[in-house]
C-alpha positions as CSV (number, residue, x, y, z in Angstrom):
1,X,39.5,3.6,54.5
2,X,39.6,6.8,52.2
3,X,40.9,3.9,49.6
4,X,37.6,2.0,50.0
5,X,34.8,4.6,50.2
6,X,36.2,6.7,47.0
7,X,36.3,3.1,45.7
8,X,32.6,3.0,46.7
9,X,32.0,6.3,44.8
10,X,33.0,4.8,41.5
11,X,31.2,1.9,41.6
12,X,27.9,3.9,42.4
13,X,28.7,6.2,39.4
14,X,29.4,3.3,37.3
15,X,26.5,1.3,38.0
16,X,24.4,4.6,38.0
17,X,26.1,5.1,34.1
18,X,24.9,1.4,33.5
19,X,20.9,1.9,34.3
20,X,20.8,5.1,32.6
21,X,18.3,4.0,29.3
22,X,19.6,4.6,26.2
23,X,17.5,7.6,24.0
24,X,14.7,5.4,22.1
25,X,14.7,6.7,18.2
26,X,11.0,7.8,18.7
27,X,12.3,10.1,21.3
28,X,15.2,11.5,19.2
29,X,12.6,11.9,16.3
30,X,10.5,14.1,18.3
31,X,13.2,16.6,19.3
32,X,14.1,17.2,15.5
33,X,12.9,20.3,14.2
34,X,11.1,20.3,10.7
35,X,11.5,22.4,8.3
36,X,8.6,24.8,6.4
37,X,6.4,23.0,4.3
38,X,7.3,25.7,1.3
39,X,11.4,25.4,1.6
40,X,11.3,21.3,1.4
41,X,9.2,21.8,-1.5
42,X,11.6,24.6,-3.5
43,X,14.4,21.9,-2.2
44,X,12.6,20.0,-5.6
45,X,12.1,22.7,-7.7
46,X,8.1,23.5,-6.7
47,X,6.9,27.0,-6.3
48,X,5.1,28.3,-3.5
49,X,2.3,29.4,-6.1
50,X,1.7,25.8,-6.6
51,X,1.0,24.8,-2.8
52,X,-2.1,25.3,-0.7
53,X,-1.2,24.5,2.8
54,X,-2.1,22.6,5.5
55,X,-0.7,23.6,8.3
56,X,3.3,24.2,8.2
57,X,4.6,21.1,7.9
58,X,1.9,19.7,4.9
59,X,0.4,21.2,1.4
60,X,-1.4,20.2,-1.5
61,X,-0.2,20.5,-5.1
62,X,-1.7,22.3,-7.8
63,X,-1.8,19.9,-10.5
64,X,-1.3,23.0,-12.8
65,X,2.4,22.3,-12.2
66,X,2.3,19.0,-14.6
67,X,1.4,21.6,-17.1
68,X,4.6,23.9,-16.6
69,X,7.1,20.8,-16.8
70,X,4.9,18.6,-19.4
71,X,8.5,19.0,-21.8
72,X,10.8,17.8,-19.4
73,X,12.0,14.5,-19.4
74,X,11.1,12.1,-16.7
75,X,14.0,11.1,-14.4
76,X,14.5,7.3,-13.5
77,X,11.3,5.5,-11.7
78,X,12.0,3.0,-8.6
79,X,9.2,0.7,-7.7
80,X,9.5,-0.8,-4.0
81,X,8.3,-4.1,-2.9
82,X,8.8,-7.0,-0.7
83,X,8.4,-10.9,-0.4
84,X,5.3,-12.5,1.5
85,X,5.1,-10.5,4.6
86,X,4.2,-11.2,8.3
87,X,1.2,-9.5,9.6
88,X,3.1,-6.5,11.1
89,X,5.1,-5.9,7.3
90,X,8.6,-6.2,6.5
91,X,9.4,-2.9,5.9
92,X,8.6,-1.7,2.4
93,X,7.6,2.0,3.6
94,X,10.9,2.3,5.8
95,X,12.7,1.0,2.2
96,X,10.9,3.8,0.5
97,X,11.5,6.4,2.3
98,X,15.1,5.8,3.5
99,X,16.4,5.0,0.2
100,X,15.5,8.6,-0.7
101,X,16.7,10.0,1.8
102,X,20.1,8.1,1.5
103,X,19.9,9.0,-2.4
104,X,19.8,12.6,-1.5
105,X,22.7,12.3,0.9
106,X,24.7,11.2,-2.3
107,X,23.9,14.2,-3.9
108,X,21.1,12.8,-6.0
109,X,17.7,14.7,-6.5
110,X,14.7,12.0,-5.4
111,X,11.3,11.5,-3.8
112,X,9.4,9.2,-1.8
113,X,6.0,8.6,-2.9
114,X,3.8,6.7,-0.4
115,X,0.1,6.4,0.5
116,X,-2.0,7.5,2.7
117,X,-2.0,5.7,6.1
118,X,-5.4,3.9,7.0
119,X,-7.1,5.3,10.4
120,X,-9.0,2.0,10.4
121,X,-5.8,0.0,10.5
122,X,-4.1,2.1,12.4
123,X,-7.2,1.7,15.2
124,X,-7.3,-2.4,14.4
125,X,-3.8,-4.0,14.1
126,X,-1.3,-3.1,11.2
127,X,-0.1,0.2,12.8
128,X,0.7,3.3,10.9
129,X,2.4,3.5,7.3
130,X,4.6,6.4,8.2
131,X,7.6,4.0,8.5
132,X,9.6,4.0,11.6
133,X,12.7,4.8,14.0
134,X,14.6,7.2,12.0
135,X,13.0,6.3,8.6
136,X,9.2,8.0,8.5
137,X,7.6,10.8,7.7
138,X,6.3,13.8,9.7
139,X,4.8,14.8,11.6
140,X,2.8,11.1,12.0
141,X,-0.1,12.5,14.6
142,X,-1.5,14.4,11.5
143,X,-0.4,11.9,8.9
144,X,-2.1,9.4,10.2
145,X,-5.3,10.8,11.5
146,X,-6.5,11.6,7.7
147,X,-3.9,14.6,7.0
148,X,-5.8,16.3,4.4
149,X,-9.5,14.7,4.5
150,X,-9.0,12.9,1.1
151,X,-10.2,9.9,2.7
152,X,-13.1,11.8,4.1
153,X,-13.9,13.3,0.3
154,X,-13.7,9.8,-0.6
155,X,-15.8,8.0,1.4
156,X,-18.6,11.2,1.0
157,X,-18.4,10.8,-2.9
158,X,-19.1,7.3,-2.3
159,X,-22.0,7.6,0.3
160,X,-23.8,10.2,-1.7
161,X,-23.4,8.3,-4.9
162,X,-25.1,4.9,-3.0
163,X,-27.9,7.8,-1.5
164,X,-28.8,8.8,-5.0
165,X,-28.9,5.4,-6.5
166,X,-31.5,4.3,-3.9
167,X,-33.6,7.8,-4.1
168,X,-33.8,7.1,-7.8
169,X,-35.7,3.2,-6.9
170,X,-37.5,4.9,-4.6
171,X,-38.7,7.5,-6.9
172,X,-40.2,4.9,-9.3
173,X,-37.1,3.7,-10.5
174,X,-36.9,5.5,-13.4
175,X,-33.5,3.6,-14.8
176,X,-34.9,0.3,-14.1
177,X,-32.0,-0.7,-11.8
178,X,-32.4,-5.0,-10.6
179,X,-32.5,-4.7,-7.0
180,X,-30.6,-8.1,-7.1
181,X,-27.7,-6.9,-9.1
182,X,-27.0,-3.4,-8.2
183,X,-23.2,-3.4,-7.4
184,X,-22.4,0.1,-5.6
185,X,-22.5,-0.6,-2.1
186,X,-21.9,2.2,0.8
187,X,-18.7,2.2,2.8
188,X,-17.0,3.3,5.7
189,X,-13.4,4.5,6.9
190,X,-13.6,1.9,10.2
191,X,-13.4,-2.2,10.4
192,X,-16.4,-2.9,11.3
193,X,-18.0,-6.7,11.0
194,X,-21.3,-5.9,11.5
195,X,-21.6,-3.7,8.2
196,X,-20.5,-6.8,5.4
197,X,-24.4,-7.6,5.0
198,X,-27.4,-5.3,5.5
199,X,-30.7,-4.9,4.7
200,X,-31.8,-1.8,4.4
201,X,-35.3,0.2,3.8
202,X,-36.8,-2.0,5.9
203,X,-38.8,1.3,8.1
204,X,-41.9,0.9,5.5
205,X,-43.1,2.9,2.2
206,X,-41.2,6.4,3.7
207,X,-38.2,4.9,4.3
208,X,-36.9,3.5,0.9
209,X,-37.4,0.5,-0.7
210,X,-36.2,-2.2,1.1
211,X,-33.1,-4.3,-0.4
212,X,-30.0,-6.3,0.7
213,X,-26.6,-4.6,0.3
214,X,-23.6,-4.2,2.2
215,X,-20.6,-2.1,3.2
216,X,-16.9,-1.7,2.3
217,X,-13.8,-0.4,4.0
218,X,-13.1,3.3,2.7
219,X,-9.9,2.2,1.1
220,X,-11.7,-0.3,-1.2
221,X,-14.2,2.4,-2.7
222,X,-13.8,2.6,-6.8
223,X,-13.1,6.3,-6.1
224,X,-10.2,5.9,-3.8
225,X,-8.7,3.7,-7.0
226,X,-9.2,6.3,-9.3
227,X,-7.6,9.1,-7.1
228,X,-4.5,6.6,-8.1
229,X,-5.5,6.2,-11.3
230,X,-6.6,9.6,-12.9
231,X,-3.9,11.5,-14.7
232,X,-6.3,14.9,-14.2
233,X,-9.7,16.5,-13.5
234,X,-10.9,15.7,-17.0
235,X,-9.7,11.9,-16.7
236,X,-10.8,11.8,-13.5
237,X,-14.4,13.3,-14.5
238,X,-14.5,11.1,-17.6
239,X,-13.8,8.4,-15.5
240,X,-16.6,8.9,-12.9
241,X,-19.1,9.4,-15.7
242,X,-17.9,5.3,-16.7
243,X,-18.9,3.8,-13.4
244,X,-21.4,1.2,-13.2
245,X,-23.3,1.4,-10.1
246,X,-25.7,-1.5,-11.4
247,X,-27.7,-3.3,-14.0
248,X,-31.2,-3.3,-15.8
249,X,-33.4,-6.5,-15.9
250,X,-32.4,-6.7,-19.1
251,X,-28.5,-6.9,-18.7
252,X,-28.1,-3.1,-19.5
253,X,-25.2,-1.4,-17.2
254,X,-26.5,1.7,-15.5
255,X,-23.7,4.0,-14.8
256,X,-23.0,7.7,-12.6
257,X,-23.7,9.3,-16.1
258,X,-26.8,7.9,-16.1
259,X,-27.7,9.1,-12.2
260,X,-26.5,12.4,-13.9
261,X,-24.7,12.9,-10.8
262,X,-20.5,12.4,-12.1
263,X,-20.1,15.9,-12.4
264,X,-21.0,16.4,-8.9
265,X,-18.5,13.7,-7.4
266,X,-15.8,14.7,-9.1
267,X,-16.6,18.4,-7.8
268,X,-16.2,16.7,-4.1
269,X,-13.0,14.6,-5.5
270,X,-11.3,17.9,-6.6
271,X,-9.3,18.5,-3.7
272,X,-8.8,15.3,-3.2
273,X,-7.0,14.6,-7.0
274,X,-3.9,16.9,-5.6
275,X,-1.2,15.0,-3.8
276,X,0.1,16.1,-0.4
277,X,4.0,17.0,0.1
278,X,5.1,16.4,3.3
279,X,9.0,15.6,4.7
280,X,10.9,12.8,5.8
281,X,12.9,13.5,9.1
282,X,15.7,14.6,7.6
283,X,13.8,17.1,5.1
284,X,13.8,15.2,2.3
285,X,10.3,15.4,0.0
286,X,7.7,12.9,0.1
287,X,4.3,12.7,-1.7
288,X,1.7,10.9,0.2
289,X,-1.6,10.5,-2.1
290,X,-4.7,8.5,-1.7
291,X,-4.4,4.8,-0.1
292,X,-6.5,1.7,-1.6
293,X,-5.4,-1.9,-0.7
294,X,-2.8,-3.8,-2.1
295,X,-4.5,-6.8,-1.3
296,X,-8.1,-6.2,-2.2
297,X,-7.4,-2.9,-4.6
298,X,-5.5,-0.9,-6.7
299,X,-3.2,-0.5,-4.3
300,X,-0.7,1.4,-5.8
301,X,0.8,5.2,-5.3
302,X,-1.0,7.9,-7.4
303,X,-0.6,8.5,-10.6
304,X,-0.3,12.6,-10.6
305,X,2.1,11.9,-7.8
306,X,4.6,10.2,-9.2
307,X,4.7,11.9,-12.4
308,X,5.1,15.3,-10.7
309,X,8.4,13.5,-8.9
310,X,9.5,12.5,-12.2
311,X,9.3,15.8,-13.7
312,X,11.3,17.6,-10.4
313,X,13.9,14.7,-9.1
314,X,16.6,12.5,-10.5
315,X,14.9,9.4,-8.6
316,X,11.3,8.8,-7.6
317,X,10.8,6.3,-5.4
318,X,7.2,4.5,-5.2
319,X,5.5,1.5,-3.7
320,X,3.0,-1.0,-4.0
321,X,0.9,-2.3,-2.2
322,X,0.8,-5.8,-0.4
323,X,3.9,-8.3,-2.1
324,X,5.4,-9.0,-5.0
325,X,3.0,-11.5,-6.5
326,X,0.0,-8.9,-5.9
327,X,1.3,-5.4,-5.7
328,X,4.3,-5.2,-8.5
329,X,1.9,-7.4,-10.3
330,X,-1.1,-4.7,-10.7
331,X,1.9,-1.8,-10.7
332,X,2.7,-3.5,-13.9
333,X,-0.4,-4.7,-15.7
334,X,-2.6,-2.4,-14.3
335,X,-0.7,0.9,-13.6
336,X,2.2,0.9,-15.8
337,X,0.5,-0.4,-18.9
338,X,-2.3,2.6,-18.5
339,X,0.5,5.1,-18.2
340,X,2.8,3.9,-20.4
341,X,5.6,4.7,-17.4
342,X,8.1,1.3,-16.6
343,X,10.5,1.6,-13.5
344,X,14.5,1.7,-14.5
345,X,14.8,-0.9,-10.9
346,X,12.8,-2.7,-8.4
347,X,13.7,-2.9,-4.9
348,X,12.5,-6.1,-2.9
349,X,12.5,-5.9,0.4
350,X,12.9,-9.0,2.9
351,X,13.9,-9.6,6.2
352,X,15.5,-12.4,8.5
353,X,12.4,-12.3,10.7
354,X,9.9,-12.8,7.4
355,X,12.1,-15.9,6.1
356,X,12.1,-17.3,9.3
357,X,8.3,-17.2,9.5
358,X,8.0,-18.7,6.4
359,X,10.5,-22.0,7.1
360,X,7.5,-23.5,9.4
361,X,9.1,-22.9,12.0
362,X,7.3,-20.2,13.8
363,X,3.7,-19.3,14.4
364,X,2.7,-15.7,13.9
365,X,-0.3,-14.1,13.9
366,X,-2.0,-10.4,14.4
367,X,-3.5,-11.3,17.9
368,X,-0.1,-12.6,19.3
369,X,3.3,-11.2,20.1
370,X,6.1,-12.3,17.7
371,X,7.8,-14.8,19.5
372,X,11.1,-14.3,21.5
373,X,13.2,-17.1,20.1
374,X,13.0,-15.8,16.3
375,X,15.3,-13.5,17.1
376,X,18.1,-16.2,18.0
377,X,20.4,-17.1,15.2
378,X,19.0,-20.1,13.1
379,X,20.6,-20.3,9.8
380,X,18.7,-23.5,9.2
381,X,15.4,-21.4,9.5
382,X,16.6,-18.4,7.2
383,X,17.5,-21.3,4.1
384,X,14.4,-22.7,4.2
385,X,12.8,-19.6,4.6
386,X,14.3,-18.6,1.3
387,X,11.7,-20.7,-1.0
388,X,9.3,-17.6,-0.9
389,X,11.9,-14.9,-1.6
390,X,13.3,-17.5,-5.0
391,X,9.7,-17.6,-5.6
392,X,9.2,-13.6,-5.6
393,X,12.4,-13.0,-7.1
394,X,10.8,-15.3,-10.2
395,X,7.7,-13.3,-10.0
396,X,9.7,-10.4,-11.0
397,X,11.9,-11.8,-13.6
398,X,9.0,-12.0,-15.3
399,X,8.4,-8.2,-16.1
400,X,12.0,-8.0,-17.1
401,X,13.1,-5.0,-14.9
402,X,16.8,-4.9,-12.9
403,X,15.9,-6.3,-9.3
404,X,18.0,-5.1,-6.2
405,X,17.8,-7.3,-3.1
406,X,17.3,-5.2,0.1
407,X,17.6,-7.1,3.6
408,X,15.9,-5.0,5.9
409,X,18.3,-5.7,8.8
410,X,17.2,-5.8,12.8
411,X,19.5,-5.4,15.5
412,X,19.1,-9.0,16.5
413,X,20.4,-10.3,12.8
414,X,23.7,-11.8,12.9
415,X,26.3,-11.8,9.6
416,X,25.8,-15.9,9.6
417,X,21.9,-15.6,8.7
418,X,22.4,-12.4,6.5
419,X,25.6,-14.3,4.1
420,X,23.0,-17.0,3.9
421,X,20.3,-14.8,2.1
422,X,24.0,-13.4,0.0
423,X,24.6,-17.1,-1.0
424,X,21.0,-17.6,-2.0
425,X,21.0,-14.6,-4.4
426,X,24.3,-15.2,-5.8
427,X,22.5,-18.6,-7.1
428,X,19.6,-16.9,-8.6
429,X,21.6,-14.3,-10.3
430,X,20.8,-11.0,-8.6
431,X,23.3,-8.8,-8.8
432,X,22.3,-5.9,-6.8
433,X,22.7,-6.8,-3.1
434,X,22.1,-4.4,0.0
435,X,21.7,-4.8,3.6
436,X,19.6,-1.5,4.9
437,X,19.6,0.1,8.5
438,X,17.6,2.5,7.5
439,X,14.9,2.2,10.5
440,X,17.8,2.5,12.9
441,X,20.6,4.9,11.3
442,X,18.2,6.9,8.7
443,X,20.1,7.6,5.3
444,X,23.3,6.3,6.4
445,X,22.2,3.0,6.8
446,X,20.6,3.2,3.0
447,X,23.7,4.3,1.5
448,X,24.6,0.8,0.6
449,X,21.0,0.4,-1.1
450,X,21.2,3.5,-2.9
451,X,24.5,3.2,-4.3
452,X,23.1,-0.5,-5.8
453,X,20.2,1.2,-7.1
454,X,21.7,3.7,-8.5
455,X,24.1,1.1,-10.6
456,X,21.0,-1.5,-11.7
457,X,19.0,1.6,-12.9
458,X,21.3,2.2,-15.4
459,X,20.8,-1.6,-16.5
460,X,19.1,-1.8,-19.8
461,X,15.8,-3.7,-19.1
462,X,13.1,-5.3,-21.3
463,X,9.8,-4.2,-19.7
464,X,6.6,-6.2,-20.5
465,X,3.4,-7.5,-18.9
466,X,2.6,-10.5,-17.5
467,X,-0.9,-11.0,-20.3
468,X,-2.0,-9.9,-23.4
469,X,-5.4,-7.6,-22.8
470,X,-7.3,-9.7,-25.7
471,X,-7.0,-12.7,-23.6
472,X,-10.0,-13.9,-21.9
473,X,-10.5,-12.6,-18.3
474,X,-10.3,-16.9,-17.2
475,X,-7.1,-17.1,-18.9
476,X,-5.6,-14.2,-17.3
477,X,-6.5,-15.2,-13.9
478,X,-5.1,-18.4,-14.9
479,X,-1.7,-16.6,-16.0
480,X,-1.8,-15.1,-12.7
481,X,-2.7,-17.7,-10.6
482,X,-0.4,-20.5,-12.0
483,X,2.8,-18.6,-12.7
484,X,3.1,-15.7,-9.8
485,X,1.3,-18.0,-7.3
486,X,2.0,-21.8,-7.4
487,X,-1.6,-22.6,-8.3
488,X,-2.6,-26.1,-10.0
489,X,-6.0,-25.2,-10.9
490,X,-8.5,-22.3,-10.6
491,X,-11.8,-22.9,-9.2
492,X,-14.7,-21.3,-10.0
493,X,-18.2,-20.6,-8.5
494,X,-21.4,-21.3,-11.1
495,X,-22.5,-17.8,-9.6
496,X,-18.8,-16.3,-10.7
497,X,-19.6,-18.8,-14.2
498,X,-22.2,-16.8,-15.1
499,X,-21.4,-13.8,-14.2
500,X,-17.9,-13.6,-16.5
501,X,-20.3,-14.9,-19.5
502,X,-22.5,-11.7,-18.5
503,X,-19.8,-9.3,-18.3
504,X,-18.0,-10.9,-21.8
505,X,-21.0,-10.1,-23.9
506,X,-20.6,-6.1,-22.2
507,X,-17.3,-6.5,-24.0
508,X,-15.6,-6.6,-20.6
509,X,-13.3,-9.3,-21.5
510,X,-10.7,-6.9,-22.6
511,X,-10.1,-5.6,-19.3
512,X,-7.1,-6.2,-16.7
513,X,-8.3,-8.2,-14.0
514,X,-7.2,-6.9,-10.9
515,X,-7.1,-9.7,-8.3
516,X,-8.1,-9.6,-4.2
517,X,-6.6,-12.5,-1.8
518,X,-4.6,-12.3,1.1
519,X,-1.6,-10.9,0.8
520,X,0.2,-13.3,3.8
521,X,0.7,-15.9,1.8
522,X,1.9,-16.8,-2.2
523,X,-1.8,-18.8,-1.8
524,X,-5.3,-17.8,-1.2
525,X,-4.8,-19.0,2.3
526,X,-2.4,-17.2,5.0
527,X,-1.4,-20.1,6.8
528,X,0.5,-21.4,4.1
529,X,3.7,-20.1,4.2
530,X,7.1,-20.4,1.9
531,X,6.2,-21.2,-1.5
532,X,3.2,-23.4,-1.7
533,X,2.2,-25.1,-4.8
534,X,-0.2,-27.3,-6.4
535,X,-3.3,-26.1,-4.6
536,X,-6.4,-24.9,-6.3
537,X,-7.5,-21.5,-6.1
538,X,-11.1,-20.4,-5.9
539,X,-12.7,-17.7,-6.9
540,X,-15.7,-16.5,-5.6
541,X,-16.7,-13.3,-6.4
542,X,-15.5,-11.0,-9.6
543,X,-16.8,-6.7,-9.7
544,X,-16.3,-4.4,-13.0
545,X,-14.8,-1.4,-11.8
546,X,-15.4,0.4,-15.0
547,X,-14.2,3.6,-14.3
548,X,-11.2,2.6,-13.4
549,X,-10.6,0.0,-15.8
550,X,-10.8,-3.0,-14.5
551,X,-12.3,-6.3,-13.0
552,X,-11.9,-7.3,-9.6
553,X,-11.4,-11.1,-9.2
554,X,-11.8,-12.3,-5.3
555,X,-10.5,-15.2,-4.3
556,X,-11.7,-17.5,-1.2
557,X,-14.4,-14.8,0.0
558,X,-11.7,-12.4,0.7
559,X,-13.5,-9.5,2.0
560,X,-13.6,-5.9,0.9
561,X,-14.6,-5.1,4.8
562,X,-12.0,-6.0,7.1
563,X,-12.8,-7.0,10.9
564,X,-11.3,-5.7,14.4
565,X,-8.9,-8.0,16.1
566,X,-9.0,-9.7,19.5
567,X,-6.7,-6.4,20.7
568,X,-7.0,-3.6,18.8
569,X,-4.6,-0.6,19.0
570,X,-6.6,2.2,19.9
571,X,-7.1,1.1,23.8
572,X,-3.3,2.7,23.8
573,X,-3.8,5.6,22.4
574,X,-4.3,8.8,24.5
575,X,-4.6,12.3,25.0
576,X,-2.6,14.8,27.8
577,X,-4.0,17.7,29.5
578,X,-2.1,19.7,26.9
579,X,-3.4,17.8,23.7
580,X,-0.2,15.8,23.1
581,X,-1.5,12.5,21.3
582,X,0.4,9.5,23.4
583,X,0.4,5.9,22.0
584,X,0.0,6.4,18.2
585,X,3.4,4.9,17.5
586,X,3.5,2.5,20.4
587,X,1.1,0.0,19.6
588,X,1.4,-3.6,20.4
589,X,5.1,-5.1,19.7
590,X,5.5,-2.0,18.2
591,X,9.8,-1.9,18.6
592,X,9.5,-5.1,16.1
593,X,7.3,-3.2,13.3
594,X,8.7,-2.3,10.4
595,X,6.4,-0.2,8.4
């Protein structure tokens, strides 16, 4: 009998043992302590007289210290990017910012640079950009509810440029601005429907002269692509003064230096041009700066940012925007050829979830939960999957820069699917090959990445851009389109027609075109998945951004102002007694997000 119930005992204890949850990485995150803002920052080489913080754990650079470093030589550049993702990512910011860490562990100086999360998307769908599990930045409560207000400087800038453009017209309209071709509209930081077209004025003579307009998402504004653009307060100022808000009857551009108001955004942008330094969870440095969309922007990391890495690291780590065939695309013909800065490497990220999705086989959407069966081995799935990342991995050859293939591994991957995705890069010629834990064993699951970065950054590499800028804005987009996209023909709108005529006798022509479609498919349409081809692409809409230095080139009524979806994120988040924020990282499907 004494046998039996110590027998008993055991059992209870065992099972007791069994029930017992594992510690989720979000928890362990939490309990780690951070370090001061100033002593991750001297970990690079930046002085404390070059900070203004932000609480402890966050602070602004002086952009003084470009100044005090202008001699030294930059360090090697890494560009991050990924194939054609799902809508919840596939893991470019967890890439980013574990490969520094790992990088660091190996004894090797380097930076993350990342942008700004988007409150609006964090509210809608996509989720915070802070990466995840025990690959993201800290402390994500402030990161990702604004941080430092430069989204807020931004979209005030913006508001109060759109406020003086319509005082002028109502004041007699001294500039003789069209009212049908005015093209500064007003924005705001939330998805919001309702706001893509308005009429406004419409109160009688007191209240303005009435006009149609509309609104953008924050993240879209001209000004949020020149806090990524500017290289300092002079650029930046020089920049704002180039802005064309709208046009004369006559076809004459009327600009901020004309509303005689630059001087006064870029007083309101000031703050706003310094990049914040914050720290990964293992106290390694990371710029977060500004945040415009890879798929309808800029959408690339800032400017100051990464040179002020290059000037205090061995490695800076940046990343673009949306995929390859969008984001590394502007980071080269847009960003790279104004700075005259070309990466030593670039990283691109896929996963075995993302070539699933893209064999057919499985239907994925923002309003639905991934499905369960994707995560049972299907090697069949994964091959045919692989059309987009050969199509992407093409897209890059193209700029002549070393690639390094990262498989963003998930528990449920097995070694069958992964030595398929092996096989299909040994065919294509990449030599750099990495599996990455990152998300779920920080920099020791990067170590592998790192040490192939390290080895293709040291590959010599002929850099060049995709188009000539004397080429003719059509033939660009046609460069684009039919080469990085799988297009057959481009079409365009008589309304687009004539406004590319307009804009060539403005000597316009010679402008990068900077292109907006979705960025969940190669195509202008996201349910086309793998690597479509031979569809025609339309374009429907094309925007000088003067200032910044391009034009924008829409495709399929893409829109600058994005919409809620069916379930939106912020019905989980809440708020304790004690202030504690609860839900912010633990938004629908969440444990499956990547970035």
């Amino acid at each position: 009998m004494m046998k039996r119930r110590k027998l008993k005992k055991k059992v209870k204890k065992i099972v007791k043992i069994k029930k017992t949850p594992a510690p989720k990485p979000a928890k362990k995150v939490k309990k780690i302590p951070l370090k001061p803002i100033e002593t991750v920052a001297r970990s690079i080489g930046i002085k404390k007289k070059f900070l203004e913080n932000h609480g402890p754990y966050a602070a602004k650079i002086n952009l003084d210290i470009l100044m005090s470093k202008r001699k030294k030589k930059d360090s090697r550049y890494i560009l991050v990017t990924s194939i054609t993702p799902t809508p919840f990512g596939e893991g470019k910011t967890v890439t980013t910012i574990g490969l520094s860490m790992a990088l660091n562990k190996l004894k090797k100086k380097a930076v993350a640079c990342i942008s700004q999360p988007s409150v609006a998307l964090l509210m809608g769908a996509k989720g915070p950009g802070t990466g995840f599990g025990f690959s993201q930045v800290l402390p994500f409560e402030d990161i990702s509810m604004y941080l430092t207000y430069d989204t807020n400087a931004v979209e005030t800038a913006h508001n109060f440029c759109a406020s003086v453009l319509d005082d002028s017209i109502f004041r007699g309209n001294p500039l003789g601005f069209d009212l049908d071709n005015i093209v500064w509209k007003r924005v705001s930081g939330i998805e919001d429907r309702a706001l893509r077209n308005v009429n406004i004025g419409l109160g009688g003579k007191s209240e303005g002269v009435a006009r149609k307009t509309g609104f953008e998402i924050t993240a879209a504004s001209e000004l949020m692509a020149l806090l990524e653009i500017a290289e300092s307060l002079t650029d930046l100022k020089n920049r704002v003064d180039r802005i064309t808000v709208g046009f004369t009857k006559t076809g004459k551009p009327i600009t901020c230096e004309d509303l005689k108001i630059s001087g006064a955004i870029a007083v309101m942008l000031k703050n706003a041009m310094s990049p914040t330094i914050i720290e990964t969870q293992e106290g390694t440095p990371c710029f977060m700066h500004a945040g415009s969309f890879g798929n309808i922007s800029y959408g690339q990391t800032s400017l100051v940012a990464d040179r002020i890495g290059l000037k205090h690291c061995e490695y800076v780590i940046t990343e673009s925007g949306a995929s390859a065939e969008l984001g590394a695309e502007k980071f080269f013909d847009l960003k790279c050829r104004a700075s005259g800065l070309t990466p030593d490497a670039v990283v691109l990220v896929c996963t075995v979830r993302g070539l699933k999705m893209h064999s057919g086989d499985y239907e994925i959407s923002k309003t639905k939960k991934i499905p369960r069966d994707i995560a049972r081995e299907n090697i069949s799935s994964v091959e045919r999957g692989l059309s987009n990342l050969e199509k992407q991995v093409e897209n890059l050859e193209v700029f002549g820069i070393p690639i390094v293939l990262c498989v963003n591994r998930f528990p449920d991957d097995t070694e069958k699917e992964i030595a398929a995705i092996r096989r299909r890069a040994e065919s294509l010629n990449i030599r750099h090959v990495a599996v990455s834990e990152a998300c779920s064993r920080g920099s020791e699951g990067a170590e592998a990445l790192a040490r192939e970065v390290i080895a293709a950054s040291k590959t010599r590499s002929k850099p060049r851009y995709l188009y000539p800028l004397d080429l003719p804005t059509k033939d660009k987009v046609k460069r684009i389109a039919k080469s990085l996209y799988g297009a057959k023909e481009i079409a365009y709108s008589d309304e687009v027609n004539k406004k590319l005529l307009f804009y060539k006798k403005l000597k316009l022509d010679n402008l990068p075109v900077c292109m907006a479609k979705t960025g969940l498919s190669l195509s202008h349409n996201p349910k086309k998945k793998g690597r479509p081809h031979g569809f025609k692409l339309p374009v429907t809409d094309v925007t000088p951004f003067t200032g910044a230095g391009f034009i924008n080139v829409f495709c399929d009524d893409i829109t600058t102002m994005p919409s809620l979806p069916s379930v939106i994120r912020a019905t989980r988040i809440e708020m304790d007694q004690e202030g504690k924020v609860k839900g912010l990282k633990d938004g629908r499907n969440h444990k499956n997000n990547t970035a």
